[in-house]
C-alpha positions in Angstrom: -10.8 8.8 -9.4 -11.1 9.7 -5.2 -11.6 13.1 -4.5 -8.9 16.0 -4.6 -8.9 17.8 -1.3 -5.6 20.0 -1.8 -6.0 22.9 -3.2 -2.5 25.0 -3.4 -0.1 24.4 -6.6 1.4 21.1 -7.2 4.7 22.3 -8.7 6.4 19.6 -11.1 10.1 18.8 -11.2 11.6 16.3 -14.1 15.3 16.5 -12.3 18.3 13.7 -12.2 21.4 14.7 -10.7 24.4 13.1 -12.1 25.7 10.9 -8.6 23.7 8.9 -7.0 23.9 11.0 -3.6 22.5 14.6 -5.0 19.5 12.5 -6.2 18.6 11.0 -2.4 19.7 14.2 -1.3 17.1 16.0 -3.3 14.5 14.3 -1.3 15.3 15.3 1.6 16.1 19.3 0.7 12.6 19.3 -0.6 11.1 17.9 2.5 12.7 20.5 3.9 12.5 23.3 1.7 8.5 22.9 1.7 8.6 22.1 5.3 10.3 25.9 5.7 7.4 27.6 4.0 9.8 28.3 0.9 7.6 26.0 -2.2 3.9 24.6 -2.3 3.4 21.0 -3.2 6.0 19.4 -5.4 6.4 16.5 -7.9 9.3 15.2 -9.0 10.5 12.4 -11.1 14.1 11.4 -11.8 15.3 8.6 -13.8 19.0 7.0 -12.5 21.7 6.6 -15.4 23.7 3.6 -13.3 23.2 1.0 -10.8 23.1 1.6 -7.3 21.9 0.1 -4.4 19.4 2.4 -1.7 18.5 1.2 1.5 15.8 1.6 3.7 16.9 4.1 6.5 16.9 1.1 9.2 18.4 -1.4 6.7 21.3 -3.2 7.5 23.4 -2.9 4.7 25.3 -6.5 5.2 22.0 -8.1 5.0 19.9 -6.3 3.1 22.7 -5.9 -0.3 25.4 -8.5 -0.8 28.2 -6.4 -0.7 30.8 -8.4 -2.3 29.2 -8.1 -5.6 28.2 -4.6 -5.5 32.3 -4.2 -4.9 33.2 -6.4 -7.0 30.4 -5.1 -9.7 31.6 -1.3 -9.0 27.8 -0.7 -7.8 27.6 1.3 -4.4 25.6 1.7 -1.7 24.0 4.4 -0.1 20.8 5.1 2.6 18.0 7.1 2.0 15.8 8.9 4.7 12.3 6.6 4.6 11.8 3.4 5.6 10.7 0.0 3.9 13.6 -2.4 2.0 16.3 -2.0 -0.2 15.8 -1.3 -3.7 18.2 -1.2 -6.8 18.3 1.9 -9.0 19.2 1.5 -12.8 18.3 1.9 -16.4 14.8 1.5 -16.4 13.5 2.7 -13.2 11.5 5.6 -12.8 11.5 7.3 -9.7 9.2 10.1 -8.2 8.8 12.2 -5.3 5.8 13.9 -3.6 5.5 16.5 -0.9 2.7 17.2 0.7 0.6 19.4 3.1 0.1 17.4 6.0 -1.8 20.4 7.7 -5.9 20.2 8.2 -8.0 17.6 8.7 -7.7 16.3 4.8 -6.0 12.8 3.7 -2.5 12.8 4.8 -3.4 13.4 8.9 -1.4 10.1 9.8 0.6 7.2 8.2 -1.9 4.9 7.0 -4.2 7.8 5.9 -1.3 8.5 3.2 -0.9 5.3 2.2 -4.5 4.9 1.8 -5.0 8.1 -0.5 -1.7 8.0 -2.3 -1.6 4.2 -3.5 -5.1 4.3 -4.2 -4.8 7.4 -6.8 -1.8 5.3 -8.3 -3.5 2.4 -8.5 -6.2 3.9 -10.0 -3.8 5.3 -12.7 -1.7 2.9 -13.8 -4.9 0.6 -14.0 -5.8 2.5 -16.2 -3.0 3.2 -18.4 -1.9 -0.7 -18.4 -5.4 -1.9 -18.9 -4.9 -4.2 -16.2 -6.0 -5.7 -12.8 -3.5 -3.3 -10.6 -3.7 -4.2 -7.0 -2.5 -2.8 -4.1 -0.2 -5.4 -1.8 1.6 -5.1 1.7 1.3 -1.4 2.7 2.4 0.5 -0.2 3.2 -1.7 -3.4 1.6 -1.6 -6.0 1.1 -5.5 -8.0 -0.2 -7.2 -11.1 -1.4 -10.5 -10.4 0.5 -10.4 -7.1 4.0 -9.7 -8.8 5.4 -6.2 -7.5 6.5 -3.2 -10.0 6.7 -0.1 -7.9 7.4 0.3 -4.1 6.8 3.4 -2.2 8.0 5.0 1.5 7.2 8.2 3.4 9.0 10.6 5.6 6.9 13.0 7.5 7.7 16.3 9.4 5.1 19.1 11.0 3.6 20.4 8.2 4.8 18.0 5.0 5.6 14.9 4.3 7.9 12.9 1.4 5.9 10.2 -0.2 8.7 8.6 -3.1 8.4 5.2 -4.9 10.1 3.2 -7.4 8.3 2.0 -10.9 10.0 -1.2 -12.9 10.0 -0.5 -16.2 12.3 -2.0 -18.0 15.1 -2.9 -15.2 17.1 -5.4 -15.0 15.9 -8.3 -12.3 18.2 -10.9 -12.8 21.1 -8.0 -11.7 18.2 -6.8 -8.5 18.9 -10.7 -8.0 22.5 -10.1 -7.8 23.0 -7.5 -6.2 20.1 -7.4 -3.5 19.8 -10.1 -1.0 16.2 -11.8 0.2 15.1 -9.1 2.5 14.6 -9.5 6.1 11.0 -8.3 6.7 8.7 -9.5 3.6 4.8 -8.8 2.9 2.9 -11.8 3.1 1.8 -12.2 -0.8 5.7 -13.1 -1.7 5.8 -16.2 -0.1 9.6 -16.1 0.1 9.7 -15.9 -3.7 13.2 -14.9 -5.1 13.5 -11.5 -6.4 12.9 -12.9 -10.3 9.8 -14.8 -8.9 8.6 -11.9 -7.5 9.2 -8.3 -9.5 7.9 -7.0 -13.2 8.7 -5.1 -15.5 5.5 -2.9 -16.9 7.8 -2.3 -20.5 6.4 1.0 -20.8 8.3 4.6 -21.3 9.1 6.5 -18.9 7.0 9.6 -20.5 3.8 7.7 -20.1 4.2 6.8 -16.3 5.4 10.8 -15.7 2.2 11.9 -17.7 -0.1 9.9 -15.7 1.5 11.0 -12.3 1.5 15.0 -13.5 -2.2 14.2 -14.3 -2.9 12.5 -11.4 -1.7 15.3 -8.6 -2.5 18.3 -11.2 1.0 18.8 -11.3 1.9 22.1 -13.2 4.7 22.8 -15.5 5.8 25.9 -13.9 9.7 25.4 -12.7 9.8 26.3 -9.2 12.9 27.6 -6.9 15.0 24.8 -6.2 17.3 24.4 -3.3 20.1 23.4 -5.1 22.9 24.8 -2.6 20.9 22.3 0.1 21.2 19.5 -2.1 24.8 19.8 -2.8 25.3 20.4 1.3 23.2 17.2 2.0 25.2 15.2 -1.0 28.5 16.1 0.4 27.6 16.0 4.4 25.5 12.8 4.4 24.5 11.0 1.4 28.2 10.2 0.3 29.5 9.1 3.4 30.0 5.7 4.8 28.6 6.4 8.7 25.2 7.3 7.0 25.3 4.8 4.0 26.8 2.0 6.5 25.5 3.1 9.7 23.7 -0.4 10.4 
């Protein structure tokens, strides 16, 4: 396991919201609760209870989802505030959510330094736990014998930074097929493989993956202050509107 080189609480946070906005939402308040000096280091995992497609914050939503059957299918579509492709929430992903100190000289001083350290840890994690060859592909995926189970994304302000990703457990690909179009920008292990040729399931529970990622940043127990009123604001002013969730 690398080195730990923070050293302030790593508060953990096992919170869905009901819609779909609220929990994109919550990312963002966090960021900037943290960023406002109000919380330490956060972790937070959320589990979504329907389908719904998120984009990449310079996704465009025509060719990145095929919107004809998320309307017809009654699944919507919203943006969320990192970059990196479109991804399908549903049963059977698990989601998290890291902020971060960015201050000092430590791992998280620029982009790829964050990538570096973060997937590393994973990897190292879930190699563990699966008892498998775990291998880190493009940027920030994370692959078993070059099929992808969990993407990730950052956001970074002054002093903190959003790390999130998106773990495959027991979702349902042929509907990512579906509903998700080939994206635009690819890393160069898919080979233009399909969605089903390309994405696994790890068919493990949920608890184990948020065990191993509480263990992994140290991640405490202890509720902390949440800035629910902020997440509501963001939900209701952003996250559920069509010039965000459409705006390319």
């Amino acid at each position: 396991m690398p080195a730990i080189y923070y050293t302030i609480p790593v508060h953990f946070c096992d919170l869905t919201f009901e819609s779909p906005a609220e929990n994109l939402a919550c990312d963002e308040a966090l960021l900037d609760w943290c960023e406002a000096g109000q919380a330490a280091e956060i972790l937070r995992v959320w589990e979504p209870s329907k389908a719904f497609v998120v984009l990449g914050y310079a996704n465009r939503a025509a060719s990145e989802a095929n919107l004809s059957f998320c309307q017809k299918n009654n699944i919507p579509v919203h943006r969320r505030c990192t970059g990196g492709g479109a991804v399908l929430q549903e049963v059977g992903v698990l989601n998290y959510s890291l902020i971060l100190r960015t201050a000092g000289n430590g791992p998280y001083h620029s982009i790829g330094a964050t990538n570096n350290f973060v997937m590393q840890r994973h990897r190292a994690a879930c190699a563990e736990l699966l008892n498998a060859p775990v291998e880190i592909k493009g940027h920030t995926d994370l692959a078993i014998k070059d099929l992808k189970f969990c993407g990730n994304a950052q956001r970074r302000k002054k002093n903190y930074l959003l790390f999130h990703g998106s773990f495959l457990l027991r979702a349902d690909i042929d509907l990512i097929e579906q509903a998700l179009s080939i994206p635009a920008k690819q890393p160069d292990y898919r080979k233009g493989r399909s969605h089903s040729g390309f994405l696994m399931n790890l068919n493990v529970d949920s608890a184990k993956v948020k065990t191993i990622l509480q263990d992994t940043w140290r991640a405490c127990a202890k509720p902390c202050e949440l800035p629910l009123d902020q997440v509501s604001r963001l939900a209701q002013g952003k996250y559920s509107r069509d010039d965000w969730n459409f705006k390319f």
